[in-house]
N, C-alpha and C positions, 0 to 999 in steps of 0.2 A: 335887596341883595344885588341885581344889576348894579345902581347907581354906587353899591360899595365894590367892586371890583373893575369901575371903568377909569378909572386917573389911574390905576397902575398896570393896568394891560395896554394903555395907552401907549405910555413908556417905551412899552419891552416892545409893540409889535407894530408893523405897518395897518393903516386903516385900509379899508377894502369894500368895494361898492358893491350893493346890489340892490337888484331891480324890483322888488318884492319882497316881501316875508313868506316863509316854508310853514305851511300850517300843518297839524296833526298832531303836536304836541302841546296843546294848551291842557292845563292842569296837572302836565307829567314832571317830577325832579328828577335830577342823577346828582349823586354823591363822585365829586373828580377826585384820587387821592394818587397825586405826583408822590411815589416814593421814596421813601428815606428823607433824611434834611441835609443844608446845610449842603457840604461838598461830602457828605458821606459817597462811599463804595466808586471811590475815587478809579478812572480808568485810564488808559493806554493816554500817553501825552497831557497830563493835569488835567482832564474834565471830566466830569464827576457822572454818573448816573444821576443823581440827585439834579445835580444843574441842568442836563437836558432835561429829564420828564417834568421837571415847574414847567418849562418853557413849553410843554409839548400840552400838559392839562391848560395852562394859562392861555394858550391859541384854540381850544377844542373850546373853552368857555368862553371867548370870544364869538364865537362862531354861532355856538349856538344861542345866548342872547342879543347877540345883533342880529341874525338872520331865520330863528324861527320864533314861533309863539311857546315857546316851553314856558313851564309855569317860572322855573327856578334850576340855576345850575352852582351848586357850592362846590367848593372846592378846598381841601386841606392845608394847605401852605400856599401862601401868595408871595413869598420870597426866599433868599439864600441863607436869613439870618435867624429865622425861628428853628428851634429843635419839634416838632409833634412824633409822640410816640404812638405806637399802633393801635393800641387799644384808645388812645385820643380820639383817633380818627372815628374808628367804626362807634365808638360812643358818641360822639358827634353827627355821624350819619342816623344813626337810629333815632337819636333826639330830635331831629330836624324831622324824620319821618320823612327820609328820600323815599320814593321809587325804585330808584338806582344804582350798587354804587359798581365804577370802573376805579383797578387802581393801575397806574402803570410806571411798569420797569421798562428796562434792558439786561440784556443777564452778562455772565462771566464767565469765562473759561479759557481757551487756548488761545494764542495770536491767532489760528488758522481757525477757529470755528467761529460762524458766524449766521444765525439761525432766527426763525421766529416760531412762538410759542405763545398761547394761549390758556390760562386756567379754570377752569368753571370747580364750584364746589362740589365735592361727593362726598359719601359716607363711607363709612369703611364697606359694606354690603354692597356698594356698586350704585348707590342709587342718589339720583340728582340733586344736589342741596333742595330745599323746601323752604321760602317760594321758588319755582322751579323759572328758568329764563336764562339763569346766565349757560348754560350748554348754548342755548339756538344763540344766543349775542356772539358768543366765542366764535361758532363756527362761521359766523358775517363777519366777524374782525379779523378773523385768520385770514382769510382769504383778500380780503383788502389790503391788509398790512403786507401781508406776505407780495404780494401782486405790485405795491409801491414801492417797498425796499426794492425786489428784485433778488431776493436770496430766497433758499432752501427755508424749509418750512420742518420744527418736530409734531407740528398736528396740532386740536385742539384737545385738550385730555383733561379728565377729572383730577384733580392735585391730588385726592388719596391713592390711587392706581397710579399719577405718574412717582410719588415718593416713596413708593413699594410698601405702601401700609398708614392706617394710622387708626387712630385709638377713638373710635366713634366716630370722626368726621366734624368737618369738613379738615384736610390738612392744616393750608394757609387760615392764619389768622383773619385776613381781612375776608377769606368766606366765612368762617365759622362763626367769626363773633356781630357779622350783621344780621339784621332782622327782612332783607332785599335781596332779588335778585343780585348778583356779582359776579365778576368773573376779573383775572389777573394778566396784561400784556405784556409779553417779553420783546422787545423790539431790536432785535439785530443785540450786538454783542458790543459793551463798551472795552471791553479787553482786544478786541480785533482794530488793529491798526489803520485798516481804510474805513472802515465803519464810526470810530469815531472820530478820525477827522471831520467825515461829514454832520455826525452829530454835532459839529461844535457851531453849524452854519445855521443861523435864525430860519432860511425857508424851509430845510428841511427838516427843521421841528414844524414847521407846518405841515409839509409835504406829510409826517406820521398822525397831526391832528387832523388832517381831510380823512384818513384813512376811517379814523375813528366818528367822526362826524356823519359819514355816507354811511356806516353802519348801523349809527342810532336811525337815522331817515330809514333803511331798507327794514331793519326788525320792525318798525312799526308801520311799513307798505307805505311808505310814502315816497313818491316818484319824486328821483333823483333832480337839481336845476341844473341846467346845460354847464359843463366843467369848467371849460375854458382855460386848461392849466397845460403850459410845454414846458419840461423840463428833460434832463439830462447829464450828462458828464463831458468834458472837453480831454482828452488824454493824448501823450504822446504818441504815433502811429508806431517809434520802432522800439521803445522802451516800454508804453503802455500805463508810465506814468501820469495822476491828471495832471492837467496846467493850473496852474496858476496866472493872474492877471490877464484872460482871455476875454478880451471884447465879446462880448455877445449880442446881436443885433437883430431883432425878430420885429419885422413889419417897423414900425418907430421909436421902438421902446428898446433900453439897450440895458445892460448886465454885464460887470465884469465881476470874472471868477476870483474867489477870494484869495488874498495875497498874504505877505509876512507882515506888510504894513498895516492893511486894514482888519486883521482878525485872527490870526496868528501870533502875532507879538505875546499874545496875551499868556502862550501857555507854552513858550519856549523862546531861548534866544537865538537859536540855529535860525537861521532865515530859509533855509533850502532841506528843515526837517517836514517840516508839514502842507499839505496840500488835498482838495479834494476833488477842483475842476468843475464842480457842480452849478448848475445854474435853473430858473422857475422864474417861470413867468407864468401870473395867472389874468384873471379875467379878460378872457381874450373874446373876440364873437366867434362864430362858428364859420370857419373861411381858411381859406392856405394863405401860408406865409411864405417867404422868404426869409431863413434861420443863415445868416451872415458871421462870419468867426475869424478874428484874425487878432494875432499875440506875437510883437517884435522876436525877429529869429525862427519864423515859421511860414511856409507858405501859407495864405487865406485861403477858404472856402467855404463856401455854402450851400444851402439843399432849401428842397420847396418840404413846408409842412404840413398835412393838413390836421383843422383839431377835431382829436374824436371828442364825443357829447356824454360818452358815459364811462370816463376814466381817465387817466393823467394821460398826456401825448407824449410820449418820450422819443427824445431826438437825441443822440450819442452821435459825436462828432470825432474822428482821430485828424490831428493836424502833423503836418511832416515836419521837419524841421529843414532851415534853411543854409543849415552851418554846414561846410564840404567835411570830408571824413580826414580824421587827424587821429595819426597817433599818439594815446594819452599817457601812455607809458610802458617802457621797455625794460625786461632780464635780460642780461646785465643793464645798469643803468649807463647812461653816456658818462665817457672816462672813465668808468670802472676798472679798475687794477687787481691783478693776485685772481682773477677768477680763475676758476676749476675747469679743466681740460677737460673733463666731464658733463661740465654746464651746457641744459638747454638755450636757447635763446628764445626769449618770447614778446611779440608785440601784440600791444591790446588798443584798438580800436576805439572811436567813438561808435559808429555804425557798424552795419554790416557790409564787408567788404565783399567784390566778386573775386573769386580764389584764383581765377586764372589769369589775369592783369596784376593781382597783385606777386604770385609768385613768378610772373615772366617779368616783371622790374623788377625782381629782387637780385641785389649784387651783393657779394661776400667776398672782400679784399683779406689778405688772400685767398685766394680761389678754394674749396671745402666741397665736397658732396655732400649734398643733404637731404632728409625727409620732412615734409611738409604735414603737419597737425590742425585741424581747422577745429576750433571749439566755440563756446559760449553764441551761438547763432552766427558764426562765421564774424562775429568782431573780435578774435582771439586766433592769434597765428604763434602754433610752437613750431621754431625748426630745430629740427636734431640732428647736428651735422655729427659726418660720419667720424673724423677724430679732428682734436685741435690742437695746436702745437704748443706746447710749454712758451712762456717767456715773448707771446707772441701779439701785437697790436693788431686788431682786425675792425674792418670797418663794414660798416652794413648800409646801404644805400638801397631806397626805393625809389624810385624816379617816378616821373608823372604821368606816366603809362597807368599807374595803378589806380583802381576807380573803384567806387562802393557801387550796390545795389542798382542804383539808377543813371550809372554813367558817369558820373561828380567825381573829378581824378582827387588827386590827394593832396590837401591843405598841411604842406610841409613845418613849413614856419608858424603856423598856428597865428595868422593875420586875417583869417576871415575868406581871404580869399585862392580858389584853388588853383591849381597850377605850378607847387613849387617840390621839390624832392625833400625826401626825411633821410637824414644820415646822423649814425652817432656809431662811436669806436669803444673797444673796448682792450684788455691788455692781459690776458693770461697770466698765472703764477706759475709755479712749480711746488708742487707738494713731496718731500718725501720723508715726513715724518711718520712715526707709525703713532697708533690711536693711541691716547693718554686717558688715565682713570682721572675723571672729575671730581666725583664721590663714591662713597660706598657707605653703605646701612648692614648692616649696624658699624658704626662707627671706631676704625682700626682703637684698639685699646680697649675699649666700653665694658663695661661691666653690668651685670643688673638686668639686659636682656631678655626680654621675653620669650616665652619656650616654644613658640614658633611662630619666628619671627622670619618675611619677605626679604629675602638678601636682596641687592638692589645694588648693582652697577652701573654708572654710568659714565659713558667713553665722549670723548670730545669730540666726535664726527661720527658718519655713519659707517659702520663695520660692512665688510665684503660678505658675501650671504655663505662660502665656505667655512666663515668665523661662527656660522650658524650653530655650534654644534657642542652639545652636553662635554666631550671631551676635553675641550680646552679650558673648564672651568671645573670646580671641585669646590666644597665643604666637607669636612670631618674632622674627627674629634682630634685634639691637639696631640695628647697623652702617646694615642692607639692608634692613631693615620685612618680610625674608620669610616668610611665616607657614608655621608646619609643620605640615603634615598629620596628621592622627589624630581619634582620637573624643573629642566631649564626652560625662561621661554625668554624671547629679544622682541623688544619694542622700537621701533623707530622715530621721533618726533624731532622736530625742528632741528634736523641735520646732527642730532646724536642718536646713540643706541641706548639703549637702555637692558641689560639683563638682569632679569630675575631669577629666584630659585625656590620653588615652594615645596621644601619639607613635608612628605606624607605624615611625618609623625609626629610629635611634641620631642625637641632636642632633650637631653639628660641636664636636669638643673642642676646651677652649680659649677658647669662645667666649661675650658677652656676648647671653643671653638677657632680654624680657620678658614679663612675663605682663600683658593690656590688662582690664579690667572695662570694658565701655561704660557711658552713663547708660543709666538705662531698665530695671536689677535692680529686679523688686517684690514685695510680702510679699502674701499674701493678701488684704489688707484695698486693694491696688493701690499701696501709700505708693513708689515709685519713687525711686534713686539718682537724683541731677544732676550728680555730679563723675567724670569719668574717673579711674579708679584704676590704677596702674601700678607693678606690681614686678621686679625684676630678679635675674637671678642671673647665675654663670659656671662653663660646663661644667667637667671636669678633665680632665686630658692623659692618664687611661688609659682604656684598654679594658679588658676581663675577657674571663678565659677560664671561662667556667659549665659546672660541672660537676650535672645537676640528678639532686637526690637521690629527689625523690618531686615528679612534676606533680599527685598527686590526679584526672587523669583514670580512672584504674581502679583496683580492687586497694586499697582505702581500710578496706573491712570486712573484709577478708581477714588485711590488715598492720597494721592498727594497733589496739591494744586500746580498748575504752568505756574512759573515767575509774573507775568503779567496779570493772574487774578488776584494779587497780592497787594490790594493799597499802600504796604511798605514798599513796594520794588520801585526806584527811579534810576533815572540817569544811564537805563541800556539802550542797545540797537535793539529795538523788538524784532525786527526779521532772522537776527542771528542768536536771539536767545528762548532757549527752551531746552525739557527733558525729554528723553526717548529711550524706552529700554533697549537696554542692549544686550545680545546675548552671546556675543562672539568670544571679548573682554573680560571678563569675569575673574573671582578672585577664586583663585585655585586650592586654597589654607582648605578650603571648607567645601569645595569643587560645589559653587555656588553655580545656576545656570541661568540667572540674570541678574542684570546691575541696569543703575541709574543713571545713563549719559545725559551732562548739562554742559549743552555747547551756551557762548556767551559772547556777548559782544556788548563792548562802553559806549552809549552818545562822547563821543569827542567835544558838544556843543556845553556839557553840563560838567562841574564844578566837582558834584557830589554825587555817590554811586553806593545802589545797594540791590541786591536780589538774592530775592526771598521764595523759596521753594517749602509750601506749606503742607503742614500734615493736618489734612482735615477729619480725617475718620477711617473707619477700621480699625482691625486688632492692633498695629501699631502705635497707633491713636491710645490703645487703651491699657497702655505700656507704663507702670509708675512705677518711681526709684526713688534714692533719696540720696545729699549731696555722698554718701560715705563709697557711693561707687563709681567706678571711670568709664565715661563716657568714649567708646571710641566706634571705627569707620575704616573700612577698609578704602580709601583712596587711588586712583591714579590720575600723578598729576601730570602735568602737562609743559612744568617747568617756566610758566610764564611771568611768576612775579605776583601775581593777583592775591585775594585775602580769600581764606575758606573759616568758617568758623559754625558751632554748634550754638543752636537758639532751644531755649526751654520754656515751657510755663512752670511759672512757679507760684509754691502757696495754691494747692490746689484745693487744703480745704479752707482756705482763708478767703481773705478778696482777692487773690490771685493777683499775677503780673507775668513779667517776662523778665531772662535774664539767657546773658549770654556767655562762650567760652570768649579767652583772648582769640584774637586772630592768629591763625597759621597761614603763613608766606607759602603758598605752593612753587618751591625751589626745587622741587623734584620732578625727574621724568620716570615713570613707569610707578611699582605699585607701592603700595606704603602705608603703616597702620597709625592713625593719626590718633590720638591720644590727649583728653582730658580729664586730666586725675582732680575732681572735683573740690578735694580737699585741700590741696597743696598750690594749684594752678594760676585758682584765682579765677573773677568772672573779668568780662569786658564791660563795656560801656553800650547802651542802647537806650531800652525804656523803661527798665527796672531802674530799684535801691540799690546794687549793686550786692545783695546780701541772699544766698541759696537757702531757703527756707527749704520746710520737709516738704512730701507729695510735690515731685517734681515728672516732669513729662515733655517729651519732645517735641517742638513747636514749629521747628525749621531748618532748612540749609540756610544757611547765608555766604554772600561771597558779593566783594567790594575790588573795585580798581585800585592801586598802588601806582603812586608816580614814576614813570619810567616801564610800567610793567606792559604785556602785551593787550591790548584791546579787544584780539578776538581769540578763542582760542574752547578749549572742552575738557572737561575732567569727568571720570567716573568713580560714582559711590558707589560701595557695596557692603552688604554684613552689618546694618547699624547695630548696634549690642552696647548694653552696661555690663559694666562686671566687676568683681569683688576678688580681693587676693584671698589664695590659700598657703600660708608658710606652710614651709616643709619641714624648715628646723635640720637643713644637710650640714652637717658637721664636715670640713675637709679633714682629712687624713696629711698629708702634707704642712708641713710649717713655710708657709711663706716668711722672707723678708719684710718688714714692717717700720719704714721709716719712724725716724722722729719729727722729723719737720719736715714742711715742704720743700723742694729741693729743684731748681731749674740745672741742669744739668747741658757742660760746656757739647754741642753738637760733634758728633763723629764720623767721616773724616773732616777737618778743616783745616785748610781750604781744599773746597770738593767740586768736582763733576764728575756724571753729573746729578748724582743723587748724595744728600748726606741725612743721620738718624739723629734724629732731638728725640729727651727722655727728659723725665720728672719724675718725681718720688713725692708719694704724697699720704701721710699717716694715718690719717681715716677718710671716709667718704665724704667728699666733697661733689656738691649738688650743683653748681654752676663753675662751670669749669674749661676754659677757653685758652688756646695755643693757635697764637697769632705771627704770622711774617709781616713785617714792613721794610721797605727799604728806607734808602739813608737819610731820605728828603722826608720819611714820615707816611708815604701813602700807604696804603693798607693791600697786600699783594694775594694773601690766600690764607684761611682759615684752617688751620691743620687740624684741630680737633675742639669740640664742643659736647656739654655733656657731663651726666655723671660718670664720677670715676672712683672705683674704691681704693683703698690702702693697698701701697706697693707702686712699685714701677712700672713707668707706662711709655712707650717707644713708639716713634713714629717715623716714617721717610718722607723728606721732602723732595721732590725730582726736579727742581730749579724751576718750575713754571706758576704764571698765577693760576687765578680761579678761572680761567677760561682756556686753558691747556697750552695758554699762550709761553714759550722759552723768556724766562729771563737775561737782561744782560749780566756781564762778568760785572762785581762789585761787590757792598758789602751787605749785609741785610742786617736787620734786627728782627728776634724771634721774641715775643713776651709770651710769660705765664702769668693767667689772672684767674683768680676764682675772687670769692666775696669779700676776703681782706686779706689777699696776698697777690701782689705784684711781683712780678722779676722780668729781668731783659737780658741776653746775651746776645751777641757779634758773630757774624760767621761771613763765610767771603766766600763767593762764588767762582770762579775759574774756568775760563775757556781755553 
């Protein structure tokens, strides 16, 4: 068995000298079993659990047939490209008649958790797998591993007591079904971001097999050979980031830390995504060194070592950087025009500045009072001057007075070298438009509405906080003026408002609702509405029966996984993506008193982008429907452009799969009820047939980047539920109007400022349904209405602006009406 395991350990690992053979284990085996195969349980940045632990069993088996008398060391998988499944294995150990066997992981869970963990077999009764050993193994390995990582530790524990139960014993597979002592290693966490970079580094898949190797020698009392091993991390002193390509020089032997070039490339294209600083050096004698470290752009330094004899020597090095402090970027931007008299000014640093050199060279042409803000470790300066003039060019000058942390004045020009002043101007607007509606939910005209349905305003900037206030806004019934009761509330994101209105009660179906805006909406700057605004919708004749899947008031970290333990999620920022409950936000329909906050962030370096928010277990988990009901979610969005969609398992009594909703555009700010009507919708594209079979069950969130859309940003779910309509069968009392044919209808007044009403007549319900403005050159100006719409006349106002509140010029437009096979277009002319 040696001479079959040594040409391809050869390969993969450095050779390593020593002075002796370790004896005490002649006539003893271990069974090695690197978990999973292949790039299974795939982690943070492309690399796999699977691909560390070969490498980390394939250096432990090295070690112990080159350097003691053990009888025999096998091992489960000797590469990336065999599948062995579990019972493989331990039928394999048994048959071979190990001693032995070790299997080892890394485990998954949060970016932020990062942990070691140990399994020994138990019974359900508490009582030690039988042969009994792997308990005392575990608790030598915990404490090695845990003591070489340098992280937190969850203890060594029985698998049945730590999985809350099991049905005779032993939990894990790989104790229960050997005939040997065993026990299972979790080594740090491949979902945690600094953790497996460094796992992607060949020594320290060593660095985790010494851990495991000094523990076989101590269970069986065998005195430790002299170590000889420095290692450590190289990291930035004011960012705390590791280096990359950092010389390392100890006594003659030298080390540089791994790069995008040499070991990186391999699992991203970003050159400046990954890094881990790490550096090992082992067979060393027992003596002080001189540990020397110097990386272009950095001041050098170094420290005397000495090696201890009975554990790793760890030597952590912070290096300064050499670059003088510069400003990386300024609110407003230099030449910025049309800024807001209201506008902060902010400059962000590379370093950390000293506050009082830099705010005594600070100059502001024309001259302004101002308040001084020191944030992010003092490399973030807000000043809040006290007013700024409309229409007005102002320049901001630091001169070279101004100096970081250690005296290093300011690298103006950004040339490397310091000594020169930073200036850039910027140019006021003048605002005095008052706030304009963007949209509204439900949709002026709409029919068919849900019977308590999230009103949803949203204004083109942010509203004055006196605009705060239930009075200026209304719903009630069209008929009777009777207003319905519930909460207003206002949301603020990316410089618009957002107001909602949640109905205590289910609206009267059937019935003709309006939503009132009074005059008197004003934007910060005071610029106030003078026209009452007024939209309308009409309830639908069902009820629903909700069946709710997950309210997210508890049980959220429990059942649902991070984005990051998801083998399907790539192509995010792991630092800016994850959930968090929240309990502030929440959807008010059902006075829920938690929800699912998922902040998100895109790698910029990657092509293609997915994250996946899984339901692993719990009563949600244990939720089954079938395609005849509609999938929906109480949302708020966030208005960034990005894709949100619903994932299923499907075919749950068959072979199963997965399928998915289409994507929904999150074009919204504030809250909104997203809807998949299973039957009618349609699925998406993922890793199903594309076809809903019966016994269906919820798999996941999903949410992808869209070109142009924002990169970082957060939404909150709430209330996941299926549900099923109930007709009512409401007969109206009234005779409406009932066209015969669809009808585009010439706009009223034209030519108009600066609002004018387009109408359409349309004979029965039409299910895609779209009323469009374009100007005269063809480009696409604002989407007036979208949507089902039933039989009769449907009126809208257009208020001369596009989709971004922006005033159109005076000229001619073209309005079309499209649904599924009817086209029309009419003319209308704007007038200033």
């Amino acid at each position: 068995m040696k001479k079959m395991f040594f040409f391809i350990i050869l390969l993969l690992l450095p050779s390593v000298t020593w002075a002796q053979e370790i004896t005490g284990l002649e006539g003893w085996t271990i069974y090695l079993d690197p978990g999973h195969s292949r790039t299974e349980n795939m982690g943070i940045y492309n690399y796999s659990e699977a691909q560390k632990v070969l490498r980390v069993g394939l250096a432990l088996q090295k070690m112990l047939l080159d350097r003691t008398d053990i009888e025999d060391a096998y091992i489960s998988r000797e590469n990336d490209q065999v599948s062995v499944g579990l019972s493989e294995r331990s039928d394999e150990a048994n048959q071979l008649g190990a001693d032995w066997y070790h299997s080892i992981h890394s485990n998954a869970g949060s970016s932020t958790a990062n942990n070691t963990l140990l399994l020994w077999g138990q019974y359900s009764d508490g009582r030690e797998k039988v042969p009994n050993g792997g308990k005392a193994m575990s608790d030598i390995m915990l404490q090695n591993l845990t003591d070489g990582y340098r992280i937190p530790t969850i203890g060594s524990r029985g698998d049945c007591s730590f999985y809350g139960g099991c049905n005779g014993g032993p939990y894990l597979s790989v104790n229960r079904r050997t005939t040997m002592p065993s026990e299972l290693s979790e080594g740090g966490f491949h979902t945690h971001p600094i953790q497996n970079m460094r796992n992607m580094n060949a020594d320290w898949k060593r660095l985790e097999a010494y851990t495991f190797f000094w523990s076989i020698l101590q269970l069986h009392e065998i005195q430790l050979p002299p170590i000889g091993i420095v290692t450590g991390y190289i990291t930035d002193k004011e960012t705390g980031l590791p280096l990359n390509g950092v010389r390392v020089q100890l006594g003659d032997s030298v080390v540089v830390t791994d790069t995008f070039q040499s070991l990186f490339n391999k699992y991203t294209t970003n050159p400046d995504l990954l890094h881990n600083g790490f550096f090992f050096f082992e067979d060393l004698p027992d003596t002080t060194f001189s540990l020397k470290v110097e990386k272009e752009g950095y001041y050098p330094d170094s420290m005397q070592v000495t090696i201890q004899n009975d554990f790793f020597t760890f030597a952590d090095m912070e290096l300064l950087s050499s670059t003088p402090p510069q400003v990386t970027s300024t609110i407003p931007a230099n030449g910025d025009t049309s800024v807001s008299i209201l506008a902060l000014i902010q400059l962000n640093f590379n370093r950390e500045m000293d506050r009082a050199t830099v705010e005594n060279a600070l100059q502001i042409t024309p001259n302004i009072s101002t308040e001084f803000i020191w944030q992010n470790g003092d490399k973030r300066l807000i000043i809040n001057p006290e007013s700024l003039v409309p229409l007005t060019e102002y320049k901001v000058i630091l001169d070279t007075t101004a100096h970081d942390s250690r005296g290093v004045s300011i690298d103006g020009n950004v040339d490397g070298i310091a000594g020169d002043p930073f200036e850039f101007t910027f140019t006021t607007g003048i605002d005095n438009h008052a706030p304009t509606v963007l949209t509204v939910y439900p949709l002026n005209g709409v029919k068919f509405v849900e019977l308590r349905p999230v009103v949803n305003i949203v204004f083109d900037e942010l509203l004055n906080d006196s605009t705060h206030s239930a009075d200026l806004f209304s719903l009630f019934i069209s008929a009777t003026g009777e207003k319905v009761a519930g909460t207003w509330k206002f949301y603020n994101s990316y410089e618009q408002t957002s107001v909602n209105f949640f109905p205590e009660v289910d609206l009267e179906p059937g019935t003709l609702y309006k939503i009132k805006i009074d005059t008197g909406v004003a934007d910060l700057l005071g610029n106030a509405t003078r026209i009452i605004r007024n939209f309308s919708f009409t309830t639908g004749e069902n009820y629903f029966n909700v069946t709710s899947i997950d309210d997210f008031d508890s049980g959220i970290t429990e059942n649902w996984w991070q984005p990051h333990q998801s083998g399907s999620t790539f192509g995010i920022d792991t630092d800016s993506t994850r959930y968090t409950l929240e309990g502030e936000n929440t959807n008010l329909i059902t006075q829920s008193t938690g929800a699912m906050k998922i902040s998100y962030g895109w790698d910029s370096a990657t092509s293609s982008h997915l994250l996946r928010l899984y339901l692993s277990k719990g009563a949600p988990r244990a939720v089954e429907f079938d395609k005849e009901y509609t999938l929906q979610a109480y949302v708020f969005g966030d208005g960034s452009g990005n894709g949100f969609r619903f994932a299923l398992d499907d075919n749950l009594a068959g072979s199963g799969g997965h399928e998915v909703s289409p994507w929904f555009v999150i074009d919204w700010i504030g809250w909104k009820l997203v809807t998949w009507d299973m039957m009618n919708d349609g699925v998406g594209s993922w890793i199903g047939d594309g076809i809903l079979d019966d016994a269906l069950r919820i798999d996941s969130f999903q949410m992808t980047y869209f070109e142009g859309a924002n990169r970082y940003g957060e939404i909150i779910v709430d209330d996941l539920r299926v549900v099923k309509s109930i007709p009512l069968g409401i007969t109206e009392e009234t005779v409406e109007f009932v066209p015969t044919s669809i009808t585009l209808h010439q706009n009223y007044p034209n030519p108009f400022n600066p609002e004018t009403t387009i109408s359409f007549s349309i004979p029965q319900e039409q299910s895609e349904v779209k009323l469009v403005i374009y100007d005269i050159l063809g480009k696409k100006v604002r989407e007036v209405a979208q949507g089902n719409f039933g039989p009769g006349m449907h009126e809208f106002v257009w208020d001369g602006k596009n989709k971004l509140g922006q005033q159109m010029p005076s000229g001619i437009y073209v309005y079309f009406l499209k649904t599924a096979d009817f086209v029309a277009a009419k003319r209308m002319m704007l007038l200033k």
